[in-house]
Kinemage of the C-alpha trace (Angstrom):
@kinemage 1
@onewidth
@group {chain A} dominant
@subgroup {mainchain}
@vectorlist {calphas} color= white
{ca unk a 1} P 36.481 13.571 -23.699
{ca unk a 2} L 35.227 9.740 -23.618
{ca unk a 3} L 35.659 9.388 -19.986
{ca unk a 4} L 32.954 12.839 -19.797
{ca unk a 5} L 31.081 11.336 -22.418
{ca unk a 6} L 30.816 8.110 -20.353
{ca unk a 7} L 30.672 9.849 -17.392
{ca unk a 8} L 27.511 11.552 -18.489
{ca unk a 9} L 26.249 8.503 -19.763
{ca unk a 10} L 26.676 6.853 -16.320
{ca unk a 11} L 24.531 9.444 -14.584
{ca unk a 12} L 21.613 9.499 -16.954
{ca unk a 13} L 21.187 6.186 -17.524
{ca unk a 14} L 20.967 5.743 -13.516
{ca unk a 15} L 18.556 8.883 -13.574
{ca unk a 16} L 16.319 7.774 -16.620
{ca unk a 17} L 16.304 3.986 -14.662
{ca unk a 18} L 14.943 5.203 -11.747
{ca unk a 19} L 12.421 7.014 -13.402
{ca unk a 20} L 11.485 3.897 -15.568
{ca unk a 21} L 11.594 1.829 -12.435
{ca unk a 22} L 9.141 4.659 -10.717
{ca unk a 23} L 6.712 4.422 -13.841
{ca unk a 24} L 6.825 0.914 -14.501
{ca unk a 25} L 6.155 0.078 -10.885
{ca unk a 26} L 4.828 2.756 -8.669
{ca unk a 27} L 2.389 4.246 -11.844
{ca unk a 28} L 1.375 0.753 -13.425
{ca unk a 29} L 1.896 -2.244 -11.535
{ca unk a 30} L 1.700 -1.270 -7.829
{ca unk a 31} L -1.411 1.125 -9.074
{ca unk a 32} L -3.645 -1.634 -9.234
{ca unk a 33} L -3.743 -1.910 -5.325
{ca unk a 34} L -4.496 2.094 -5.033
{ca unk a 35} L -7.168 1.493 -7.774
{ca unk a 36} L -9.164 -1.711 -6.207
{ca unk a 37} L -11.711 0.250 -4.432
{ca unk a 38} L -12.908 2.396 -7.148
{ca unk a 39} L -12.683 0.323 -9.407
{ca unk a 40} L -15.083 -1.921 -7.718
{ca unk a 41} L -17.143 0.996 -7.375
{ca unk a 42} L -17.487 2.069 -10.497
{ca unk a 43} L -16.628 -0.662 -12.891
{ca unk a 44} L -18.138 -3.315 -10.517
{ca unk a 45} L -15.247 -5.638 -10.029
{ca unk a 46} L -15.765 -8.139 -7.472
{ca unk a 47} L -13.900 -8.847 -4.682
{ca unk a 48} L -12.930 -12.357 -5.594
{ca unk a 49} L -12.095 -11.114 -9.171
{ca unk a 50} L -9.504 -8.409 -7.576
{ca unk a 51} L -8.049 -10.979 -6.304
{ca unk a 52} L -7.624 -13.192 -9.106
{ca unk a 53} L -6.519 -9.932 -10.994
{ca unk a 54} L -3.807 -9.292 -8.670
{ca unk a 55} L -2.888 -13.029 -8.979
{ca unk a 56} L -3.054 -12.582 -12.905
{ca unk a 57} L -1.262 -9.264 -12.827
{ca unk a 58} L 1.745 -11.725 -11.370
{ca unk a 59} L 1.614 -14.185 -13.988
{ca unk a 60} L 1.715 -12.142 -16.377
{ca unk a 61} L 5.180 -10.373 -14.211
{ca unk a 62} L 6.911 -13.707 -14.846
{ca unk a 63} L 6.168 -14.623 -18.211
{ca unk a 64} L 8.007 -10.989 -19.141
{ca unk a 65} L 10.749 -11.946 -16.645
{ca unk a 66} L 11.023 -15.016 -17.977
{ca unk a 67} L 11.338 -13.984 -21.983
{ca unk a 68} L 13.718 -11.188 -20.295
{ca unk a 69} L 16.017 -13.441 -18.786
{ca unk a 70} L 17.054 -15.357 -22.026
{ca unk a 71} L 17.511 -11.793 -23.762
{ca unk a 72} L 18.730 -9.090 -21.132
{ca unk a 73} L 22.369 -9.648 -21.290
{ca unk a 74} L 22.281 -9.499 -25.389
{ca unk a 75} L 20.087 -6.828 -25.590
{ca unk a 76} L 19.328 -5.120 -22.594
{ca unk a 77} L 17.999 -1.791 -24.184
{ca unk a 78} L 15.484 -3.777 -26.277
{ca unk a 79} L 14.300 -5.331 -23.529
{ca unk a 80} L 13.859 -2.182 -21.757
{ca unk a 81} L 12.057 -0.506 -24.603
{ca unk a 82} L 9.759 -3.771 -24.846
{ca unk a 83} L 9.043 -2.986 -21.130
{ca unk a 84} L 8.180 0.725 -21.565
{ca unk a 85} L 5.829 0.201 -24.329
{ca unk a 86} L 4.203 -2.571 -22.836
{ca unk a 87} L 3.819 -1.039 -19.232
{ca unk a 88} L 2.666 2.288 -21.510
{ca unk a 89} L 0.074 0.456 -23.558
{ca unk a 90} L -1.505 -1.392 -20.469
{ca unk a 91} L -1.581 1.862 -18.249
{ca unk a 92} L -3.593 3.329 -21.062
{ca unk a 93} L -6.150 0.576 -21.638
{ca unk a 94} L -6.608 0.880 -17.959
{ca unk a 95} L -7.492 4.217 -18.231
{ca unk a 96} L -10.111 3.887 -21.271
{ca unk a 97} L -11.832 0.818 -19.869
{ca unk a 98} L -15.384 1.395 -19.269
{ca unk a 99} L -16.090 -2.208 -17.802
{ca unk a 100} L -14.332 -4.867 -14.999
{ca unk a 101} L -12.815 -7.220 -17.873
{ca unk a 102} L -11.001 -4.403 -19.941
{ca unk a 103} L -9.855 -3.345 -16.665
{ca unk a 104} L -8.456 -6.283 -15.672
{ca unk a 105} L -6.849 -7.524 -19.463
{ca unk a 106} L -5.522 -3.762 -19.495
{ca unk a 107} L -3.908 -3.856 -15.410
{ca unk a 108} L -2.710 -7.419 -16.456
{ca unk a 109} L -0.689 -6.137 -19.228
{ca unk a 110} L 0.687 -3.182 -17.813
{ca unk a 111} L 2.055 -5.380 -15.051
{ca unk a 112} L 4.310 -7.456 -17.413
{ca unk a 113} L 5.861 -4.242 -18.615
{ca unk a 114} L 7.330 -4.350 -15.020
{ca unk a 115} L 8.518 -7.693 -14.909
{ca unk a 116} L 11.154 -6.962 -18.425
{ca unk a 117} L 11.713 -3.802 -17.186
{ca unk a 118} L 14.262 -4.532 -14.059
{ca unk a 119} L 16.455 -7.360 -15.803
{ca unk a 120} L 17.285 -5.273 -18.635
{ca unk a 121} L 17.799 -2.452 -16.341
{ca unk a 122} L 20.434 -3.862 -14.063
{ca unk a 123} L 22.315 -5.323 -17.387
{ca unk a 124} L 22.202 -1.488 -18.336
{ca unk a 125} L 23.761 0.163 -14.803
{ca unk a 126} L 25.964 -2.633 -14.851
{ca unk a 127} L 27.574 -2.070 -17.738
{ca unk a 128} L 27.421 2.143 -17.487
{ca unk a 129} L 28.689 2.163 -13.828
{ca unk a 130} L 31.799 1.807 -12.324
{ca unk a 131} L 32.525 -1.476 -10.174
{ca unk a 132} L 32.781 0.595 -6.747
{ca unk a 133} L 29.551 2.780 -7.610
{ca unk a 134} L 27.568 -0.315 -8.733
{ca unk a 135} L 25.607 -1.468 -5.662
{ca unk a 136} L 24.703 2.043 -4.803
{ca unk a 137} L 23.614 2.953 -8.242
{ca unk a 138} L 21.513 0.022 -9.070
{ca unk a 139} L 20.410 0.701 -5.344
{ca unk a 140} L 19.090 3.510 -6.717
{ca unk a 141} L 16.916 2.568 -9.323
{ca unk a 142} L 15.400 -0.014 -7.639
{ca unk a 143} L 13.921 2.251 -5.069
{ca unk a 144} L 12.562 3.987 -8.276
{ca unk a 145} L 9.070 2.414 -7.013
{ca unk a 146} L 8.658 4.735 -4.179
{ca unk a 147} L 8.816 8.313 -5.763
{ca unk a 148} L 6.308 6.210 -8.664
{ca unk a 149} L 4.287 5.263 -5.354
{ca unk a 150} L 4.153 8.938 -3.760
{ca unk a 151} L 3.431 10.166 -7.619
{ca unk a 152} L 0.280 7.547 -8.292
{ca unk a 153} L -1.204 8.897 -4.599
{ca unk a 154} L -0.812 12.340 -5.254
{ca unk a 155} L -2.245 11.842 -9.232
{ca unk a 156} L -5.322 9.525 -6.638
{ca unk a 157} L -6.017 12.538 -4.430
{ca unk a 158} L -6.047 15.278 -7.219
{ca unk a 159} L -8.057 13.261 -10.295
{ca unk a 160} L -10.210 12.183 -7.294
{ca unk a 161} L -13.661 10.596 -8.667
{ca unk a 162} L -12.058 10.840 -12.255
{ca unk a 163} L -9.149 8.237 -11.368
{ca unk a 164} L -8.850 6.706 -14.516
{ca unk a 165} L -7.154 9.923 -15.395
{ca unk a 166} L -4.259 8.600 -13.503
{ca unk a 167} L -3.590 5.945 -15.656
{ca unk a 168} L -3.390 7.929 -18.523
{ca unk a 169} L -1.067 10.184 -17.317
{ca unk a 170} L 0.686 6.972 -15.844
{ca unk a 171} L 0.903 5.627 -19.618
{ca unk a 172} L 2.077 9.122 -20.801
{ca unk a 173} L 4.904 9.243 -18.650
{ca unk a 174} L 6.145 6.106 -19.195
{ca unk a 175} L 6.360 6.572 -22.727
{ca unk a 176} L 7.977 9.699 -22.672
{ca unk a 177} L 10.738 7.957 -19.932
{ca unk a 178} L 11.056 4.877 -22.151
{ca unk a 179} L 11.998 7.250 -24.974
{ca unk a 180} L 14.508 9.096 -23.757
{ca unk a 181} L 16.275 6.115 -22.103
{ca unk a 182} L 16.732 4.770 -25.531
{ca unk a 183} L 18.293 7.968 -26.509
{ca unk a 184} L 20.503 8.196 -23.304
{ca unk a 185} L 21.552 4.610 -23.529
{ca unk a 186} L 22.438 4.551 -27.225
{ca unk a 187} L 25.851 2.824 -27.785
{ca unk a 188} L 25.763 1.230 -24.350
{ca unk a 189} L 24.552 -1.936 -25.060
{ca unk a 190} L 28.156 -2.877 -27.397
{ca unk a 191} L 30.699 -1.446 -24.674
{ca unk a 192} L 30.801 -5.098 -23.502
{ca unk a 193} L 30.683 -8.593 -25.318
{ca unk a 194} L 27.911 -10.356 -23.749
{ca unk a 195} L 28.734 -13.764 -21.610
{ca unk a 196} L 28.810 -16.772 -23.735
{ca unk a 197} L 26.579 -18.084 -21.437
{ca unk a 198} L 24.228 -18.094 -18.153
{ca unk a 199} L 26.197 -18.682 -15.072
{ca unk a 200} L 23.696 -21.213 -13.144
{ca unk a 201} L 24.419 -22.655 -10.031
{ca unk a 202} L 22.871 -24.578 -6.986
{ca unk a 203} L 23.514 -21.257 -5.498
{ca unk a 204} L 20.503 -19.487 -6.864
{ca unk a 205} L 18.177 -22.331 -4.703
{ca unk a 206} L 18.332 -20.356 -1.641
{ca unk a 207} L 17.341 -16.976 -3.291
{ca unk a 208} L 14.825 -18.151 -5.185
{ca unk a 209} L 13.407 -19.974 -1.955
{ca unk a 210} L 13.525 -16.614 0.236
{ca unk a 211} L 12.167 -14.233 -3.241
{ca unk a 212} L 9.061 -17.090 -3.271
{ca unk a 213} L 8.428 -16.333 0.479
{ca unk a 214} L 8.803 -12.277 0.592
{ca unk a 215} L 6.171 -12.718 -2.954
{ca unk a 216} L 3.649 -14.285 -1.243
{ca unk a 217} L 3.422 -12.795 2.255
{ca unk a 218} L 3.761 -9.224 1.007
{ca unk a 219} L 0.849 -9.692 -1.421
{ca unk a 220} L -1.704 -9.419 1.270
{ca unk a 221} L -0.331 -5.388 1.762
{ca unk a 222} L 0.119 -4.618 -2.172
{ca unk a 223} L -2.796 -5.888 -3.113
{ca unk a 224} L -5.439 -5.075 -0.291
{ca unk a 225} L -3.748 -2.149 1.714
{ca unk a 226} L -5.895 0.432 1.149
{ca unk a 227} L -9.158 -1.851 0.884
{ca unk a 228} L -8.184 -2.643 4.793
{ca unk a 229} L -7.424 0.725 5.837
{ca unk a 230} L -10.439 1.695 3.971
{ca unk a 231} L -12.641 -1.138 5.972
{ca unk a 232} L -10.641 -0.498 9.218
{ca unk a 233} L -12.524 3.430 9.006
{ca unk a 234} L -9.701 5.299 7.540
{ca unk a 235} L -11.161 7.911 4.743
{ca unk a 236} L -10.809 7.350 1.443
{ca unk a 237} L -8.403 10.374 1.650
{ca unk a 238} L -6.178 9.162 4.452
{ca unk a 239} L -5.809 6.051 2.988
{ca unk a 240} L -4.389 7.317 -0.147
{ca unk a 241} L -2.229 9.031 2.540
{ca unk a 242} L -0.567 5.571 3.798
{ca unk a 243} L 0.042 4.612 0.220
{ca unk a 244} L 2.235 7.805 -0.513
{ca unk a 245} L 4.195 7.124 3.228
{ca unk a 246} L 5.064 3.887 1.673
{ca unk a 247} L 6.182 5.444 -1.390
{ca unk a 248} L 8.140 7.807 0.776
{ca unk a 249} L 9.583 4.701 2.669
{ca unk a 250} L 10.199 3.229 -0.386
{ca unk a 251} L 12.465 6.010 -1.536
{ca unk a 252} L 14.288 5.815 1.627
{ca unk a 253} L 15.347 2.367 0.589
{ca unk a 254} L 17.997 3.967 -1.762
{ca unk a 255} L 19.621 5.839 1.370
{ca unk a 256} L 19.553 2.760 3.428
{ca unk a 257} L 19.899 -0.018 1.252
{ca unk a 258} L 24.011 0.584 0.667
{ca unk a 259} L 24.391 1.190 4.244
{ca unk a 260} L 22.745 -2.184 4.881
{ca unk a 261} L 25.156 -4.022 2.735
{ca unk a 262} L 28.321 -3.249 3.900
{ca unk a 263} L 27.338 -5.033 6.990
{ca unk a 264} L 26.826 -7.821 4.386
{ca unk a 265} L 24.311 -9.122 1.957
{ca unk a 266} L 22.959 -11.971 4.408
{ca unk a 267} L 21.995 -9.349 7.650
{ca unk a 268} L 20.866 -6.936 5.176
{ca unk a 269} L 18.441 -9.262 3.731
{ca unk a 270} L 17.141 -10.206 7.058
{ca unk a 271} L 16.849 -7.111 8.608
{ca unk a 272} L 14.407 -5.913 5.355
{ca unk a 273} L 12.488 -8.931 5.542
{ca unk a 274} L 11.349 -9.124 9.487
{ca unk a 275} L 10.811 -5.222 8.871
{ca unk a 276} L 8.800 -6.037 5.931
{ca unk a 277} L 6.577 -8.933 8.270
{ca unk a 278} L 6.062 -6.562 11.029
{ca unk a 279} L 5.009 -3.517 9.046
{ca unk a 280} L 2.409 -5.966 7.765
{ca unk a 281} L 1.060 -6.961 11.238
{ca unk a 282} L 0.886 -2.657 12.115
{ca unk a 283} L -0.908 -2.327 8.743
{ca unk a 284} L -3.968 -3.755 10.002
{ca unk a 285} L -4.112 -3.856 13.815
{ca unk a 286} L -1.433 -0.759 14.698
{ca unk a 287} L -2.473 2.613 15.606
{ca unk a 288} L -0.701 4.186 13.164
{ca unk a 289} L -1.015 3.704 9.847
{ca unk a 290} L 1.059 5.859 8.210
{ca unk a 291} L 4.042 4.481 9.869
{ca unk a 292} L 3.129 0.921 9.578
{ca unk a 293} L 3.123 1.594 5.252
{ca unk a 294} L 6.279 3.937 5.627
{ca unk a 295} L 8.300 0.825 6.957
{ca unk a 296} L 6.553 -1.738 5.080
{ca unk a 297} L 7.558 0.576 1.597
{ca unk a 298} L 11.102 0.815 3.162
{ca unk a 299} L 11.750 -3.040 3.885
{ca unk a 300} L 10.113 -4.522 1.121
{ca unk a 301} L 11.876 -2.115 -1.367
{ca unk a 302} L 15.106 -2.600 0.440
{ca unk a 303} L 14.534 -6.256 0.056
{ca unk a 304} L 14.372 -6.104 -3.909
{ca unk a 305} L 17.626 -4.571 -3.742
{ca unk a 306} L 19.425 -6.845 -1.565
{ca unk a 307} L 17.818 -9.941 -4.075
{ca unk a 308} L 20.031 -7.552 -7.028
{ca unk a 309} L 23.260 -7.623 -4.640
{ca unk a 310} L 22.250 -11.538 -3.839
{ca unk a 311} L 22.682 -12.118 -7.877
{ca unk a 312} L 25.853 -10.001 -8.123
{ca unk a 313} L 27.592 -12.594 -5.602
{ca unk a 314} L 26.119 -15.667 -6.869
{ca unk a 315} L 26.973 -15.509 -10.624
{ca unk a 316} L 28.626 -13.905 -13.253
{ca unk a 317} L 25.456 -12.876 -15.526
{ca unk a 318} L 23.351 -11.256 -13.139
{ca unk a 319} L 20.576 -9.803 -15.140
{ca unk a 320} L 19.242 -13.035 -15.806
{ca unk a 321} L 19.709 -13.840 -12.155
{ca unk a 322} L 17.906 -11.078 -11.227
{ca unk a 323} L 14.880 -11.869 -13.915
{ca unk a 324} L 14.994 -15.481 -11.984
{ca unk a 325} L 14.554 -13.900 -8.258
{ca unk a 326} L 11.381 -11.389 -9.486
{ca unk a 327} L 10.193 -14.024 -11.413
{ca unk a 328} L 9.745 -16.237 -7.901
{ca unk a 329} L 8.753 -12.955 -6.379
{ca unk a 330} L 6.253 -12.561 -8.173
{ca unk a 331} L 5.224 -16.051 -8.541
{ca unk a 332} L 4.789 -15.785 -4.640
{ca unk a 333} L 2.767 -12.697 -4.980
{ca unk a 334} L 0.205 -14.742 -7.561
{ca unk a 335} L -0.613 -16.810 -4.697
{ca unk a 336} L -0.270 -14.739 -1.874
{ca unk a 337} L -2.999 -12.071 -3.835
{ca unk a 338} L -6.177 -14.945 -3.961
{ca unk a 339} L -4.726 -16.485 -0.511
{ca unk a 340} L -5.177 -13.343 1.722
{ca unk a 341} L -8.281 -12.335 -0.225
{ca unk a 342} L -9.677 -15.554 0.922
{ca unk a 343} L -8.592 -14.968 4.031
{ca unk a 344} L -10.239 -11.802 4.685
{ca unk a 345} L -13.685 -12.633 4.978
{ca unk a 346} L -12.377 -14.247 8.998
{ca unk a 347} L -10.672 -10.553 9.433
{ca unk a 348} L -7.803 -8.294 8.261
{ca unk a 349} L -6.037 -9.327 11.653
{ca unk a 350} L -5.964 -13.138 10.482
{ca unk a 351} L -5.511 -11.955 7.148
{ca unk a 352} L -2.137 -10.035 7.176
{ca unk a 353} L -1.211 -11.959 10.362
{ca unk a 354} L -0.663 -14.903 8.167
{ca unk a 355} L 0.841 -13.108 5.741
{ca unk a 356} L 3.422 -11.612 7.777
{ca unk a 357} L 4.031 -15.505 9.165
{ca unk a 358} L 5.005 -16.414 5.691
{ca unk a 359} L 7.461 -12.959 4.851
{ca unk a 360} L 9.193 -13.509 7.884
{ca unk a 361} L 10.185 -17.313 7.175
{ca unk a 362} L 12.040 -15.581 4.252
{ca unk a 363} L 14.404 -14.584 6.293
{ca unk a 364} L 15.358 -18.092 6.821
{ca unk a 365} L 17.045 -19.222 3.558
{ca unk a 366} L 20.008 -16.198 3.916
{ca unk a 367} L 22.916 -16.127 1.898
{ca unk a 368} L 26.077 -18.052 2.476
{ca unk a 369} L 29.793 -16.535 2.711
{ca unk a 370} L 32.150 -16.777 0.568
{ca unk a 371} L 30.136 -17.706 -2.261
{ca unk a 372} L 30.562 -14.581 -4.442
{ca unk a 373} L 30.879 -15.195 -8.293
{ca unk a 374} L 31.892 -11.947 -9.627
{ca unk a 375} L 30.513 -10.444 -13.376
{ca unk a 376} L 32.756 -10.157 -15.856
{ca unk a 377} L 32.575 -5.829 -15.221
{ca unk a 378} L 34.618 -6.478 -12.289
{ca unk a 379} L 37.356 -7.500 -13.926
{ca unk a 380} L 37.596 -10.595 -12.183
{ca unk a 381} L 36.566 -14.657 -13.600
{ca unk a 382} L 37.455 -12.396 -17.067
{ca unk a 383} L 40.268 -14.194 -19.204
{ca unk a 384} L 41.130 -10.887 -20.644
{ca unk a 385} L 41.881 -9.575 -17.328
{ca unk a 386} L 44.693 -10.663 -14.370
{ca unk a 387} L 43.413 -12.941 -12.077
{ca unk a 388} L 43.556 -12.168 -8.694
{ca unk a 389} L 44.812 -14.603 -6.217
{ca unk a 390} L 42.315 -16.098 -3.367
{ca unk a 391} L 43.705 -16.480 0.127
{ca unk a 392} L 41.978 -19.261 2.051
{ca unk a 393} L 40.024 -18.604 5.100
{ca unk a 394} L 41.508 -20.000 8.385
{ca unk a 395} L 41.958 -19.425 11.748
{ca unk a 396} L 45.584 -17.827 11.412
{ca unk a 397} L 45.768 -16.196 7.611
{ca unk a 398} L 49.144 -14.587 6.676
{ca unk a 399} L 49.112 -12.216 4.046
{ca unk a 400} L 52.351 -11.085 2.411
{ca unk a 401} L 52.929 -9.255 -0.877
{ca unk a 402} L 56.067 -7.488 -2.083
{ca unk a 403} L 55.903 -4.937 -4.595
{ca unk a 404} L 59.926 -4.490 -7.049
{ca unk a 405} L 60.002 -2.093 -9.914
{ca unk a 406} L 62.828 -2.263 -12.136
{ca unk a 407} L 64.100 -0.675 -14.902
{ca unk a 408} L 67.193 -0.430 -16.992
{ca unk a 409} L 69.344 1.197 -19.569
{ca unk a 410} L 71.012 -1.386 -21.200
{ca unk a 411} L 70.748 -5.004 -20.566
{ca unk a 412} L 67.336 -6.923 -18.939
{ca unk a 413} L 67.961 -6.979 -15.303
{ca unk a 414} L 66.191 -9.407 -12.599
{ca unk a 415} L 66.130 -8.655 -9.007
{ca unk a 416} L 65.147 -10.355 -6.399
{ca unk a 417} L 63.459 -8.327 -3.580
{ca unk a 418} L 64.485 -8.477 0.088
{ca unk a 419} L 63.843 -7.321 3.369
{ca unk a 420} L 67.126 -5.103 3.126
{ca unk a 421} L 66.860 -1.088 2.349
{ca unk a 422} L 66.184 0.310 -0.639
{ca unk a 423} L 69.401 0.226 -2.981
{ca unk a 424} L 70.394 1.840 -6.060
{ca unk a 425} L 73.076 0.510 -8.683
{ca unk a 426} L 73.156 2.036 -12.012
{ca unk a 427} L 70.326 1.074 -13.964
{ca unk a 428} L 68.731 -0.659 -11.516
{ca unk a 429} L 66.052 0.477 -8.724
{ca unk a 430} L 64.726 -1.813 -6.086
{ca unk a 431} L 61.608 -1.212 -3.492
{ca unk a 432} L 62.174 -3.448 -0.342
{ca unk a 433} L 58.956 -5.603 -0.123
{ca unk a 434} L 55.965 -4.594 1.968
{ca unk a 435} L 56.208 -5.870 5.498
{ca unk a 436} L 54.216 -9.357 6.253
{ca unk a 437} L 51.146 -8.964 8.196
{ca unk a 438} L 49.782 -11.764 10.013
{ca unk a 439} L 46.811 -12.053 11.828
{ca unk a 440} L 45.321 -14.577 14.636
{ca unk a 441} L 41.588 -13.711 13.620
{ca unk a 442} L 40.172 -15.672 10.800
{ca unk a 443} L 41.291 -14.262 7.175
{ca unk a 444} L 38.727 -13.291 4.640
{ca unk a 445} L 37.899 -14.938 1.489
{ca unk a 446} L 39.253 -12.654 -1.206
């Protein structure tokens, strides 16, 4: 009955996730970009003040990330709670705000609901999924942003001149998914004693380098996608259009995303990366639109998740890890936002051209090999658990293992396995050892 219950628990805290990760993100914080041009309309926000929203908007990301890093492996449904309300609260002042600063303090605040939302999250499926499921699960969640993405356009098209509508549906929703997470998650948080402390190591340097990079050369597309489309002489309509293909593409990140990583966490990473800097080039001088959005939602979204599989190989308390690499995301992203609105006076070309410059030098910094610090829910690095042993890697690796079960009747027998058949004496039961395999190509780290 507890392996159901757990079971149960597993699935709906990956389902309720997702759906936090699709509010949080794709209703509040990614909403800002889909709300730019009417909001300028209508509440008279300038251009240059968009901008320094956006940047503002990121700021505000990575002061939540930050307080969320000290506090998501203790109390990881707190944290997500915080996050709900917060993202709720902001989406709603958005939606009441009848002039450009309201706007702006209300978008800000929203946007930090985000930023405590995905450490506590991954501290949650961490701990309710399985070791094999994990990557695929949290996976999952993350690409949580692109059915919020396809929701906000849709909610754009139908509220239509009445857009601040959206955001109070946004807020609505996001309470009501921040409620029953709490529910679903309720006992979770204690299943696990919490690491006596943060695993740091000179090993995050390289993905906080490459999270700083992807932050600031995807701003340019989050932040003034639809304005561009919009000034390139796409309809107001059809532009809303691109920004629910990259929701869809975003989606498609959960499909691909695991696929990617069994090919390995440093060609994953690149591949989303260039994808994400050339989807930002077709953005503003491709043909098609559509496309160029669907692949930009796909790689960038991808890339988040690969940065949550990064974490899970370079340290043992990932959560915080994770807070660490969106925090430098998004600290990219607050300069990216003013940088390619300055830029845009000279032309979207020069504009996202630049920006796609910068997102593909993230490719650069990739992960190293053999590096992989395993969490305590692995069972492995865990004094309560058996270690297992680490072969080195070299250029001939020999692997040999033998496997004796004994038992007896009477007296405490020891045997010594062999290479001979299997023989039976009374009491006493011996399996020959598994056969030695040795290969010439180099051995894995294990």
């Amino acid at each position: 009955m507890r392996s159901v219950k757990r079971s149960f628990q597993s699935s709906a805290t990956v389902v309720l996730g997702t759906g936090l990760v699709a509010a949080t993100y794709g209703l509040v914080r990614y909403a800002y970009g889909l709300s730019v041009p009417a909001a300028q309309r209508d509440l008279g926000l300038s251009t240059a003040a968009a901008g320094a929203v956006s940047g503002a908007t990121s700021v505000a990301y990575c002061v939540a990330a930050v307080l969320a890093f000290w506090a998501c492996e203790r109390w990881p449904r707190a944290v997500v709670t915080a996050a709900g309300a917060v993202a709720a609260t902001g989406a709603l002042g958005a939606g009441l705000a009848t002039g450009p600063t309201a706007f702006a303090t209300a978008v800000v605040l929203g946007s930090a609901g985000a930023g405590a939302a995905s450490p506590g999250l991954v501290v949650l499926v961490r701990r309710a999924v399985a070791a094999p499921r994990r990557d695929a699960a949290q996976s999952l969640v993350n690409a949580g942003t692109g059915p919020g993405l396809v929701a906000a356009g849709v909610i754009a098209v139908v509220a239509g001149s009445q857009w601040q509508r959206g955001w109070v549906v946004a807020a609505a929703v996001t309470a009501g998914l921040t409620v029953a997470l709490l529910v679903g998650t309720r006992g979770l948080a204690g299943d696990d004693a919490p690491p006596t402390g943060l695993d740091l190591s000179r090993a995050w340097a390289r993905p906080l380098l490459a999270a700083v990079l992807l932050g600031t050369g995807s701003a340019a597309v989050w932040t003034w996608g639809r304005a561009v489309l919009e000034d390139g002489g796409l309809s107001p309509t059809r532009a809303v259009g691109a920004w629910i293909a990259l929701g869809l593409g975003a989606t498609l990140a959960a499909i691909a995303t695991p696929r990617l990583l069994r090919h390995g966490v440093s060609l994953a990473w690149a591949a989303c990366v260039l994808a994400t800097a050339v989807a930002t080039v077709l953005l503003a001088v491709g043909p098609l639109p559509w496309l160029a959005a669907a692949l930009f939602g796909l790689g960038h979204t991808a890339a988040t998740t690969v940065l949550i599989a990064w974490a899970g190989r370079v340290t043992r308390t990932p959560g915080p890890a994770v807070a660490a690499f969106f925090v430098a995301l998004l600290a990219g992203q607050a300069v990216g936002a003013p940088l390619a609105g300055a830029l845009l006076p000279h032309g979207a070309p020069l504009a996202f051209g630049v920006a796609a410059a910068v997102t593909a030098l993230a490719a650069l910094p990739r992960p190293t090999t053999g590096g992989e610090r395993p969490s305590r829910e692995d069972g492995r690095g865990d004094p309560g658990q058996p270690r297992v042993a680490r072969l080195p890697c070299s250029r001939s690796s020999t692997a040999s293992a033998s496997v004796s079960t004994v038992s007896t009747s009477a007296a405490r027998t020891t045997t010594t396995p062999s290479a001979s058949p299997t023989t039976r004496s009374p009491g006493v039961t011996t399996t020959p050892p598994i056969a030695t395999a040795t290969s010439s190509r180099p051995g894995p780290c294990l």
